[in-house]
N, C-alpha and C positions, 0 to 999 in steps of 0.2 A: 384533492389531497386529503387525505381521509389519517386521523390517530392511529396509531398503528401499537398493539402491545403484543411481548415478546412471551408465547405461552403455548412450551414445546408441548406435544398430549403424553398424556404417563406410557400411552403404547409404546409410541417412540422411543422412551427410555428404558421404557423393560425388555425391548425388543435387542436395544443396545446393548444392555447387562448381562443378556443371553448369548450375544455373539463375543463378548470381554471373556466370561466365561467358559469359551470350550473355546475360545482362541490358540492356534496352534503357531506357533512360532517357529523359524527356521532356524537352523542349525547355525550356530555363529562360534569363529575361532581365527586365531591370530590377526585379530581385529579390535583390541586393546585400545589403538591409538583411531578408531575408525574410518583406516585409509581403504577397508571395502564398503563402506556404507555404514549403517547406523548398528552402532555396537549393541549386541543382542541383551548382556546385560543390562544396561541401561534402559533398554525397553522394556523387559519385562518389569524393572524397578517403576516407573512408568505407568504400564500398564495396570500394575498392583494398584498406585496408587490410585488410577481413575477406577480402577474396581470396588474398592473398597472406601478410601478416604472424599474421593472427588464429590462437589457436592454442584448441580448444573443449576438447581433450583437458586444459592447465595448466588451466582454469576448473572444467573436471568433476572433476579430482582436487583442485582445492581447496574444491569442494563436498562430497567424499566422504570430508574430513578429520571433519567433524562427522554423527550419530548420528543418518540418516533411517530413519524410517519410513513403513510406507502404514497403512491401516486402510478399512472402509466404513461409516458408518454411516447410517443408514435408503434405502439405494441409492446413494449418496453417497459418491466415491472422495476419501479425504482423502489428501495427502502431508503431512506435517510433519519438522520437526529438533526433536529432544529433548534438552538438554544439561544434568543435574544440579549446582546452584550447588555452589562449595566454598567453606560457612562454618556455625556453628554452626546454623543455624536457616532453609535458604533459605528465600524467599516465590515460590510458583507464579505466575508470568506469563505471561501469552500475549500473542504479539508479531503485531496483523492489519495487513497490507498494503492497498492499494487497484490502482486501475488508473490507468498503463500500469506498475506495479509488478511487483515479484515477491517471494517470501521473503528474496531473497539481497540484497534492499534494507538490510535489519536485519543483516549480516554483522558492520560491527561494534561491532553493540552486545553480540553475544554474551560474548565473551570477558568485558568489563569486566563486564559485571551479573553473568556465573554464576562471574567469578573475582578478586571487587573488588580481593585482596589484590596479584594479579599485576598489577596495572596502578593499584596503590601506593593504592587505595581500603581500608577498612576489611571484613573479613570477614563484619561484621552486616550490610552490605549484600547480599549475595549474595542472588539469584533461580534457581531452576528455570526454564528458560528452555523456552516452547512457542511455533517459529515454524510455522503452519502454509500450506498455499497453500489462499488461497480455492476453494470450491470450484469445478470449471471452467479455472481457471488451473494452468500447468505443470503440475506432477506429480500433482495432484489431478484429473484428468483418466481417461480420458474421460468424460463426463459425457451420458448421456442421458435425463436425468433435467429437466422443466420446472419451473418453478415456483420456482426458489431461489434469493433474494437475501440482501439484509444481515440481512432479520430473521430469515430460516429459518436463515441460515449462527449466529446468535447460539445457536439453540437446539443447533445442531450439535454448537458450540464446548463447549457447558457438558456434551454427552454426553463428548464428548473429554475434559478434562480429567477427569469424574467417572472414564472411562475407565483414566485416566493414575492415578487416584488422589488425585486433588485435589479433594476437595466443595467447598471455598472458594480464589478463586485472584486473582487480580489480575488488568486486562487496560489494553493500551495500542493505540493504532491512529492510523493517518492512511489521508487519504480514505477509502473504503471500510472501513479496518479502523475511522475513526473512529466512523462510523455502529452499525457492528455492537458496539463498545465502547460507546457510548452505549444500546443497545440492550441490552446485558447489566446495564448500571447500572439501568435503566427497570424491565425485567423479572424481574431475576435480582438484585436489588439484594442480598437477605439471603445470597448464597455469593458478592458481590462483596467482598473486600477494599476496592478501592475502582478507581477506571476512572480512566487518564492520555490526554490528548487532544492534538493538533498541529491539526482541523480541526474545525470547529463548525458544526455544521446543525443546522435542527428534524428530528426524525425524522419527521415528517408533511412536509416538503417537498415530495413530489412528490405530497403530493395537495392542495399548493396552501398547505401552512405556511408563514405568514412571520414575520420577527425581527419585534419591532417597532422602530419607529423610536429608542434610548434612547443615542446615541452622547453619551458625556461627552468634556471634556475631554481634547485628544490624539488624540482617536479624530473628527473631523470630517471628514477625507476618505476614513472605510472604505467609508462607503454610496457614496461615487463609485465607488471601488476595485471595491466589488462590480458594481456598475452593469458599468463596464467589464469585467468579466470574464466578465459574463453575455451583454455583446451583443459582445466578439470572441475569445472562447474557447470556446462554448458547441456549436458545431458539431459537433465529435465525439460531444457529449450527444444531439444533436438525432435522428442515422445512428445508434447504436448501441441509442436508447431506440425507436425504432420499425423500422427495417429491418436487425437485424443481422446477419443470416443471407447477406442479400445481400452487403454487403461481406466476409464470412468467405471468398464464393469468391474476390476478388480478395487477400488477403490470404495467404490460405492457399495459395495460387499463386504468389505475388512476393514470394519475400523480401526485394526492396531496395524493393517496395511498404508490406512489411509494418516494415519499417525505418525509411521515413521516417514512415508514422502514430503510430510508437510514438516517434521518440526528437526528433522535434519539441517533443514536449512536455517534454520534459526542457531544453530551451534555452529554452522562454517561461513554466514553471511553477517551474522551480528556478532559484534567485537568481544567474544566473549575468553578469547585465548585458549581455547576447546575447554572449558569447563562452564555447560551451557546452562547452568540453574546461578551464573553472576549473573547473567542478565535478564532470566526470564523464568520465572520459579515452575514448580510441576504444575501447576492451577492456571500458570499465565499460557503456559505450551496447552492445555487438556480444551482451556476455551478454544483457541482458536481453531485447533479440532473440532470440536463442536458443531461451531457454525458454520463449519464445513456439511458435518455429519447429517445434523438434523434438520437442514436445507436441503437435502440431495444437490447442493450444488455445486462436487468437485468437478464435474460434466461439463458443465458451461463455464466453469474457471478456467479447466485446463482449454477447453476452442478460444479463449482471446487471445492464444497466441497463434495456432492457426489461422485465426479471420485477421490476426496480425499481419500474417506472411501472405495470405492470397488474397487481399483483400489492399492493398499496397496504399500506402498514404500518397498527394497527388499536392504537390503546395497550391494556397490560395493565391499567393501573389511572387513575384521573384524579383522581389527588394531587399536589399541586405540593410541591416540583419535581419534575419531569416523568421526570427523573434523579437515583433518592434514594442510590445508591452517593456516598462521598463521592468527590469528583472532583479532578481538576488538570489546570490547562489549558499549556501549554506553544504561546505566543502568536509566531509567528515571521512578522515584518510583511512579509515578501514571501512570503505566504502566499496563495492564491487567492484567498480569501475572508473577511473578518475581522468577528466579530460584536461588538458591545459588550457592555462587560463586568457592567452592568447586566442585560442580556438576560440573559447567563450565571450572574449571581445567582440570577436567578428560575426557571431551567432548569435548574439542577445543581446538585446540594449542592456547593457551588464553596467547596473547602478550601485551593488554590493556586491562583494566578493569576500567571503569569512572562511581560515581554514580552523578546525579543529580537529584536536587530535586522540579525542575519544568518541567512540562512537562508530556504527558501521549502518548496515542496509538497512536496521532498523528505527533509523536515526530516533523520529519522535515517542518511540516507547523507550530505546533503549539510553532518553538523551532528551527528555521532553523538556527540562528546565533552559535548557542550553537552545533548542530548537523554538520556544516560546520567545527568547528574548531576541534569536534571530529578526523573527517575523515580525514582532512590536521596531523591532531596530528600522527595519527595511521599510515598511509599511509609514511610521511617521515620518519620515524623510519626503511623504510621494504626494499629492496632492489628491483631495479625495473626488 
């Protein structure tokens, strides 16, 4: 495991500036409310800004404030942030992302978990804090490597921390990270502390698992909720899990292409009631561009979901629950997808259960204070 500092080369940026610059944009109309996709206004307001105002250099040096490293394990280039809690007794966490995410999504939950006292929390809560990039994304990159999705990236993660020195460790996740935390609890259950969740799936999903029907009380319009999210938000799933190589050259080409695929979904998946700069300013949407961008690695982002689908998860054991780490769910109702919490009885040793009701896909950026006190809540409850 070798330091790792964040330090794009000027080519790369001038190279950027040049394609921002003679950027041609498509024709956009009766798309106001952007029920065809992402309102063309908007973008080029957007675009302007990263042309002229955006500054990648303030971003990277406050990336390079905190303790990166690289490492490879089994051909598998990993990035992560490492930041050692300060309190009697931290507990080892690992913090997993999903997509169109990135590490620097978790920004800031660092501080409060690995320094509860500075930010007027209690010192018994403190964490060792492990943010890594899935593998394929940013700086875990380049990835030539087939074959690895959420379950392989789980077995990754527990080489990582054994790595880091932690046989037993705790792990939290949304989207993707949720899967693969759910996948650590399944498999890894005995050096789980215990697994914190913001998104709930069966882990057999995509070979056709479904919830069953069990919504109680409160919960009677999630199965629409889901319903509608699966027939008008599903389209990125649909390109990514079978032809994604194709759209990587389009992407990988057009940065104000690759722009509006990724931060669309930030204005229809995070609770922003379509006025997407409440939750996520033009600098927060232009980074994670970026690290898209000047990784080449929207390529290997978009195949996790493909090696998702051909690539099929296989249970380690078939003892119910299906997730014996004990668990806690952190329930935020403009959240993608929302399962009942009956389901979630009988699929996870389900120890906490919290609904909230701001907040959506992007719970820990767009919810970090609320998601912080989640996982101090869940966590000292558990035995370390």
């Amino acid at each position: 495991m070798k330091p790792f500092k964040i330090d794009v080369p000027d080519a790369v940026l001038a190279d950027l500036q040049d394609r921002l610059d003679r950027s041609r944009l498509a024709a956009d109309f009766g798309n106001d409310d952007w029920r065809y996709g992402f309102n063309g206004d908007y973008l080029r307001e957007l675009v302007d800004h990263w042309r002229t105002d955006y500054d990648w250099r303030a971003h990277e040096k406050a990336m390079n404030a905190f303790p990166h490293f690289r490492t490879e394990i089994d051909g598998v280039p990993i990035h992560f942030i490492h930041v050692k809690g300060k309190g009697p007794n931290p507990t080892p966490l690992i913090l997993t992302h999903g997509w169109p995410w990135t590490f620097w999504d978790y920004r800031e939950l660092i501080g409060p978990l690995s320094d509860p006292a500075a930010y007027g929390g209690d010192p018994a809560d403190a964490f060792d804090i492990v943010i890594p990039s899935l593998p394929g994304y940013g700086f875990s990159s380049p990835l030539d490597k087939t074959g690895i999705n959420f379950w392989r990236t789980a077995d990754l993660w527990v080489k990582l921390m054994e790595g880091l020195g932690y046989p037993r460790f705790a792990s939290h996740g949304e989207d993707w990270g949720a899967f693969i935390t759910a996948q650590l609890g399944h498999k890894y259950a005995d050096r789980l502390i215990g697994v914190h969740l913001t998104t709930m799936f069966p882990l057999d999903m995509f070979a056709g698992g479904e919830v069953e029907p069990l919504h109680g009380e409160g919960e009677e319009s999630w199965a629409q909720k889901n319903a509608d999210f699966f027939t008008h938000e599903s389209g990125y799933f649909q390109i990514q899990a079978t032809k994604p190589q194709t759209l990587a050259y389009a992407m990988q080409d057009s940065p104000v292409g690759l722009c509006a695929w990724l931060v669309e979904k930030r204005r229809t998946w995070g609770h922003t009631r379509g006025e997407i700069e409440s939750r996520f300013s033009k600098d927060d949407m232009l980074t994670t561009v970026m690290l898209y961008w000047v990784t080449d690695s929207f390529g290997t982002s978009a195949r996790y979901y493909y090696e998702a689908v051909h690539n099929l998860w296989a249970p380690s054991h078939d003892r119910r629950p299906v997730v014996e780490a004990p668990t806690g769910i952190a329930v935020f109702l403009e959240e993608l997808v929302l399962q009942p919490r009956r389901w979630a009885e009988r699929y996870y040793n389900l120890k906490q259960w919290t609904i909230y009701s701001e907040g959506g896909h992007f719970a820990a950026f767009e919810e970090p204070a609320t998601v912080v006190e989640d996982i101090r809540r869940f966590f000292r409850s558990l035995p370390r």
